[in-house]
C-alpha positions as a Markdown table, in Angstrom:
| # | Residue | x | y | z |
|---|---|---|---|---|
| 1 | Unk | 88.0 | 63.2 | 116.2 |
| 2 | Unk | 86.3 | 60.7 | 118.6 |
| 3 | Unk | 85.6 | 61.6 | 122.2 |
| 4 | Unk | 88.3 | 62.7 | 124.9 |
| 5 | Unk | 89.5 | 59.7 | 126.8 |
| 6 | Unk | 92.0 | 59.9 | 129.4 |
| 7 | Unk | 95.0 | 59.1 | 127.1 |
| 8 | Unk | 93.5 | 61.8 | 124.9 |
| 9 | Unk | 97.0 | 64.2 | 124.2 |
| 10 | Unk | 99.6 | 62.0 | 125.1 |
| 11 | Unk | 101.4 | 60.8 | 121.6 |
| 12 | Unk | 104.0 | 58.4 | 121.6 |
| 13 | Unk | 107.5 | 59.2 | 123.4 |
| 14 | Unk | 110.0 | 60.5 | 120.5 |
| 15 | Unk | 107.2 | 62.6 | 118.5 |
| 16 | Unk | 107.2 | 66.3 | 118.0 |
| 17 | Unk | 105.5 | 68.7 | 115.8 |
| 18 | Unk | 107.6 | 70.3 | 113.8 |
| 19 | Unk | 108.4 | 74.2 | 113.7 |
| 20 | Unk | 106.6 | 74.9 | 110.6 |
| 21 | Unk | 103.2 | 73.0 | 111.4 |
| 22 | Unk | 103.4 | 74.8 | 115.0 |
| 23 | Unk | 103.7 | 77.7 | 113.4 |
| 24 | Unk | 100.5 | 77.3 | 111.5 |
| 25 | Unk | 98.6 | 76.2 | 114.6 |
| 26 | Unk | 99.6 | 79.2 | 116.5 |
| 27 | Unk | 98.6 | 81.5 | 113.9 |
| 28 | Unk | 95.4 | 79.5 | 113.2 |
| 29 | Unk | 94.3 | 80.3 | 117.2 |
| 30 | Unk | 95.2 | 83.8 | 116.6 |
| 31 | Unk | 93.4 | 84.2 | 113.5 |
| 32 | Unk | 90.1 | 82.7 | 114.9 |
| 33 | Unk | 90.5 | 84.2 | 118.1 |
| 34 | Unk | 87.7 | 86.5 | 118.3 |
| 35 | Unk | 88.9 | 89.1 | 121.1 |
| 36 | Unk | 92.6 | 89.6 | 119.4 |
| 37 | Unk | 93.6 | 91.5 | 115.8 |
| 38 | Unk | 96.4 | 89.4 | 115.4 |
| 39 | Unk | 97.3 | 91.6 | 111.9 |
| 40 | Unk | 100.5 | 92.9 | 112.9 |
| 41 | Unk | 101.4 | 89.9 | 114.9 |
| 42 | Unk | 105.1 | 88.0 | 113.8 |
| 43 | Unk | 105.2 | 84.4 | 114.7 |
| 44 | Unk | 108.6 | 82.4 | 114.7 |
| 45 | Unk | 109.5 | 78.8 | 116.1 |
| 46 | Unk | 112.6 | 77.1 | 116.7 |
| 47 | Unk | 112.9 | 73.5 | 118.8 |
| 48 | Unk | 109.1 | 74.0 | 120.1 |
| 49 | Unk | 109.7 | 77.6 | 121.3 |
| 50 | Unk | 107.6 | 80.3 | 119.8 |
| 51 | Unk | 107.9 | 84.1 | 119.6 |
| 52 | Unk | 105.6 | 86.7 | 119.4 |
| 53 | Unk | 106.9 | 89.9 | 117.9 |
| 54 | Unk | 104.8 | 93.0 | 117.0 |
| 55 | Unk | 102.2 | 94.7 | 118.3 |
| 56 | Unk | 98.5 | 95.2 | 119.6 |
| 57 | Unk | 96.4 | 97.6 | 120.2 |
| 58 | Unk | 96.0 | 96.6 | 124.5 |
| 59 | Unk | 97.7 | 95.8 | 126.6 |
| 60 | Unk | 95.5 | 92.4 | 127.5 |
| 61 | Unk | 96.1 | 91.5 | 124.0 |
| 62 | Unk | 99.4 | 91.0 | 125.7 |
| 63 | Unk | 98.9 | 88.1 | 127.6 |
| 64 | Unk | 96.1 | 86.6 | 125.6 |
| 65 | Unk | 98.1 | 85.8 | 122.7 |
| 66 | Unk | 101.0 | 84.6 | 124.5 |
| 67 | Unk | 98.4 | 82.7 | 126.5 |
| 68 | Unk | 97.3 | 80.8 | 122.7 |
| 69 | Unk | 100.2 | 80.1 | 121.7 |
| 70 | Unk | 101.4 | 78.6 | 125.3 |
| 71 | Unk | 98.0 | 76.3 | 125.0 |
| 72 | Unk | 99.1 | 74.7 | 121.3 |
| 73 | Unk | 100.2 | 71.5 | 122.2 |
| 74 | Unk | 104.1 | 70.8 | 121.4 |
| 75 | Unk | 105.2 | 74.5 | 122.2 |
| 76 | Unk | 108.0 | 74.0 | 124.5 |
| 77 | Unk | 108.0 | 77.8 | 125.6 |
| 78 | Unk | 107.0 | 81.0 | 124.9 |
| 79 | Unk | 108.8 | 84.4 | 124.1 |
| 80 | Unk | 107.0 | 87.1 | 124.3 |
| 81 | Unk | 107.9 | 90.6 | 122.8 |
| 82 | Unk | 104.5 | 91.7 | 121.5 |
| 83 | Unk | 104.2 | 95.8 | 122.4 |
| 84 | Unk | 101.0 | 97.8 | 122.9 |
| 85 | Unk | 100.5 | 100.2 | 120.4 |
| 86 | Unk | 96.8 | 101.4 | 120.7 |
| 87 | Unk | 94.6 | 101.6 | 118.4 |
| 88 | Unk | 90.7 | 99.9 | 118.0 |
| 89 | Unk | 90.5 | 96.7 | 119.6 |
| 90 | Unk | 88.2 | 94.0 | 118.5 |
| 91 | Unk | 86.4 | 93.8 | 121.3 |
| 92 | Unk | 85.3 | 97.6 | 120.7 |
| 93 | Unk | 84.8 | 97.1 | 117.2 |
| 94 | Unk | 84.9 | 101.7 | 116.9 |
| 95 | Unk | 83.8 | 102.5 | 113.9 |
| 96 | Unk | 80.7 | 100.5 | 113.5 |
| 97 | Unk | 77.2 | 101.6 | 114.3 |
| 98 | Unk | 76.1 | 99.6 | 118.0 |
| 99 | Unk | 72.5 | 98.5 | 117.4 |
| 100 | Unk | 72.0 | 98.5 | 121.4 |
| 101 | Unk | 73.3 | 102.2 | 121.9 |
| 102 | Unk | 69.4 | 102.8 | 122.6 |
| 103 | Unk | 69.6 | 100.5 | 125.7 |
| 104 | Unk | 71.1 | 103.1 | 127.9 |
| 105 | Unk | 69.3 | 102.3 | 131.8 |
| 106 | Unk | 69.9 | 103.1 | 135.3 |
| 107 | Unk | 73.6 | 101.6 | 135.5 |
| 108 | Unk | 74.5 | 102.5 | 131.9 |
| 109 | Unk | 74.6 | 100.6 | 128.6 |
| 110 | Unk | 73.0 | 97.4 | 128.3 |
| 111 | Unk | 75.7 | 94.9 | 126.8 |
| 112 | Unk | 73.7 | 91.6 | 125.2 |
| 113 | Unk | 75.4 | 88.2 | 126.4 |
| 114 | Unk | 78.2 | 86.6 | 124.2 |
| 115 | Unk | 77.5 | 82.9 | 123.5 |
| 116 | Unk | 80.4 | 80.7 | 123.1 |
């Protein structure tokens, strides 16, 4: 894909993506979202309007995957009915060793920057 222009998005009047290939484009933005285990995540579409159903493990999981699915261009609307059921998040990754548990200073752990 070239370069954003300002047209960049807008697709002729009469075209729509279809359920199924929303579908896959929500559940591709879930699957490589890096803060959200979309595992137990249900993802239905009729006319352009998607729904969540499921759960994850917080509660800000909530919001960020209605958030995805709301930012897929051709969703019409979003219905959310994702409940928190918690459990490790991905963000906490519990379980695994933390290689900076030794950096432990005056105003607690020291948490290396994320780059994006």
């Amino acid at each position: 894909m070239t370069d954003a222009g300002p047209h960049s998005g807008k697709g002729p009047r009469t075209w729509v993506r279809t359920d199924e290939r929303l579908c896959e484009e929500v559940s591709e933005r879930l699957m490589e979202d890096r803060l959200i285990d979309a595992s137990e995540v249900e993802i239905s579409v009729a006319d352009g309007t998607v729904t969540l159903t499921g759960h994850v493990p917080g509660a800000s999981d909530v919001t960020h995957a209605e958030m995805l699915a709301r930012q897929t261009p051709g969703v019409t609307a979003v219905i959310n009915r994702l409940v928190v059921q918690a459990g490790p998040r991905a963000v906490e990754r519990l379980g695994e060793p933390n290689p900076y548990d030794h950096y432990e200073g005056r105003w607690g752990r020291w948490v290396p920057p994320v780059i994006t």
